[in-house]
N, C-alpha and C positions, 0 to 999 in steps of 0.2 A: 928851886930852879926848874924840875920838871912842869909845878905847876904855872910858870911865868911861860915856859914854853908854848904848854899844851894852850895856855889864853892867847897867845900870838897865833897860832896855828889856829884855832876857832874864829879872830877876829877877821884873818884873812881866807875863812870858808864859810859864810852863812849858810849855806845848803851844805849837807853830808849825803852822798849816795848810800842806801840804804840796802843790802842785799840779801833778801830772805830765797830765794830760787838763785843756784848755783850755774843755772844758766844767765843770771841777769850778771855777772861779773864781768863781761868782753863791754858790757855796753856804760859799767860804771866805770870802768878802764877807759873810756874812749871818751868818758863826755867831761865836762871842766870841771867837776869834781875832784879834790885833791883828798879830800879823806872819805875812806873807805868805809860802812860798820858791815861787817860782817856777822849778820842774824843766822846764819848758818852755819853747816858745817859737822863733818866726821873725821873719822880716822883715814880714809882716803883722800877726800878732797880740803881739805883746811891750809896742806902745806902749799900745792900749787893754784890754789885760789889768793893767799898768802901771796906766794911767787909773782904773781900777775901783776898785783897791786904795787908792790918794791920796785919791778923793774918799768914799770911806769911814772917809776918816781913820785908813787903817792903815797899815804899813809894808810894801814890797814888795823884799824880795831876789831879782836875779836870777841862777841860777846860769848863768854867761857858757861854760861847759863843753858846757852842754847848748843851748846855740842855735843856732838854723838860721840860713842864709842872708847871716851876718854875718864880714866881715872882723875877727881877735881882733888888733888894734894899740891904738895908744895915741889914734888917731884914733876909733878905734871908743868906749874908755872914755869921749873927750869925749863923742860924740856923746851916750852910752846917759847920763851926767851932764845935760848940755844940754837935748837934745829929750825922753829916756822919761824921765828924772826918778826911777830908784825912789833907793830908801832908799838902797840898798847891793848890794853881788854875792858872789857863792859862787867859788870857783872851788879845783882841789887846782893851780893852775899858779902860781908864783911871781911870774913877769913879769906876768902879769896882777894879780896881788893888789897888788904892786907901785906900778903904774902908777893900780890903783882909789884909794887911799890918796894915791897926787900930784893927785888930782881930786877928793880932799874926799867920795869916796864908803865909808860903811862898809863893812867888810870880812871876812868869813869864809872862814877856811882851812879845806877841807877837807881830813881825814886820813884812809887805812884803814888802818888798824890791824893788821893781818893777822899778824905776829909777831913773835918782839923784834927781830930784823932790822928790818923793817919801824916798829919804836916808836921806836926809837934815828934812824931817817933822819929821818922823820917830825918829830919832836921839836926835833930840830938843824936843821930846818927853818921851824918856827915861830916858834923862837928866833931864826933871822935875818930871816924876814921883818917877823916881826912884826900881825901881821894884830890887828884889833879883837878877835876871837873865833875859836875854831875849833870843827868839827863833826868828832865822831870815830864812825867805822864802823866795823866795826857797835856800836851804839851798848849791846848788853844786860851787855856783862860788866865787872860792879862794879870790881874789883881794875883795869882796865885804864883806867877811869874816872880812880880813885883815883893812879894813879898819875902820867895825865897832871896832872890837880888839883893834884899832890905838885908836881911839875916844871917847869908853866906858869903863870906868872901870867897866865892870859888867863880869861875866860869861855867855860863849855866848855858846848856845843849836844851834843845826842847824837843819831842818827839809824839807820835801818834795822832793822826789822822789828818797830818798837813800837808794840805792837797791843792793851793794854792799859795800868786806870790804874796796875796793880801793879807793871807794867813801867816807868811813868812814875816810879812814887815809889820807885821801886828804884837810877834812873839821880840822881833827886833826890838822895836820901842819899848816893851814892859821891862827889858833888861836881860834876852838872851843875845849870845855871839850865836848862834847857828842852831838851826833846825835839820833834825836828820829826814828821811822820807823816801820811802820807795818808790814813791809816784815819780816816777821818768822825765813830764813835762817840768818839773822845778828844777832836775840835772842841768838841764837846757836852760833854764833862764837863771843859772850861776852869776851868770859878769852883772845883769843890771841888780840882782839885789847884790851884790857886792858893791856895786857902786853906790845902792842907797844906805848899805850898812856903815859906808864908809861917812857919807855927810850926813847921819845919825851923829856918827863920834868927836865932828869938826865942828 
């Protein structure tokens, strides 16, 4: 069910606001961006960065890899379910993605991709964990897209170094729902590839 979710919520966000500088969150808040990743983050700022996203009525992923200050157990996932509230987490660590998933929090596996060594682990990985969706890195090359697509039934995110929309509709076509990005100008041009995401699918 979650993963039926989290593919409906991807299909209807081809761009993810991506926020590595904790001052970029007022401006992934403000732009048509409805999911949040949150590359950031400590023991101060995670719950009202969190906070921001909720009450804008968007969805906020945090990647659990990337935080400060935090003990990474099973006590920690309650906590970050319980008290910060987001949507879901990121993480390329197993146990973690794991233990997100026994707390009802959606879940993305992150993959990089880096060769077919690297594909085949990867792959056999996702396969056992099982995660709502995965994000594969770097996210530009079609055929590697394509293949995961071929391979996983999961919903696939693409990420790293997509800095245009032609890069967006490129990863579109190989078989991803959405590309995440901190590059600002793609925030902005949200509605037209959504609209080209959309007569992809029709």
């Amino acid at each position: 069910m979650a993963t039926l979710k989290c593919q409906h919520l991807l299909e209807a966000n081809p761009v993810i606001a991506a926020i590595r500088n904790p001052r970029d969150i007022h401006a992934a808040v403000d732009s048509p961006c409805q999911v949040v990743f949150l590359l950031t983050g400590n023991i101060y700022n995670l719950k009202p960065m969190v906070d921001l996203v909720n009450a804008a009525g968007k969805y906020a992923f945090v990647h659990l890899d990337l935080l400060k200050g935090y003990a990474e157990d099973h006590y920690f996932i309650r906590y970050l379910r319980e008290k910060i509230r987001p949507t879901g987490v990121i993480s390329t660590r197993n146990a973690l993605i794991t233990q997100a998933r026994k707390e009802g929090l959606m879940t993305i596996q992150r993959l990089f991709l880096l060769d077919s060594s690297a594909m085949d682990v990867t792959l056999n990985s996702a396969r056992k964990i099982k995660p709502d969706a995965v994000e594969i890195l770097p996210g530009l090359v079609p055929k590697v897209i394509e293949r995961v697509h071929k391979e996983l039934s999961l919903p696939i995110i693409t990420g790293g170094f997509i800095e245009t929309e032609d890069e967006v509709r490129t990863c579109l076509e190989a078989g991803s729902l959405s590309s995440s990005t901190s590059h600002k100008p793609l925030w902005d041009a949200f509605n037209s590839l959504l609209a080209y995401a959309k007569d992809l699918r029709s």
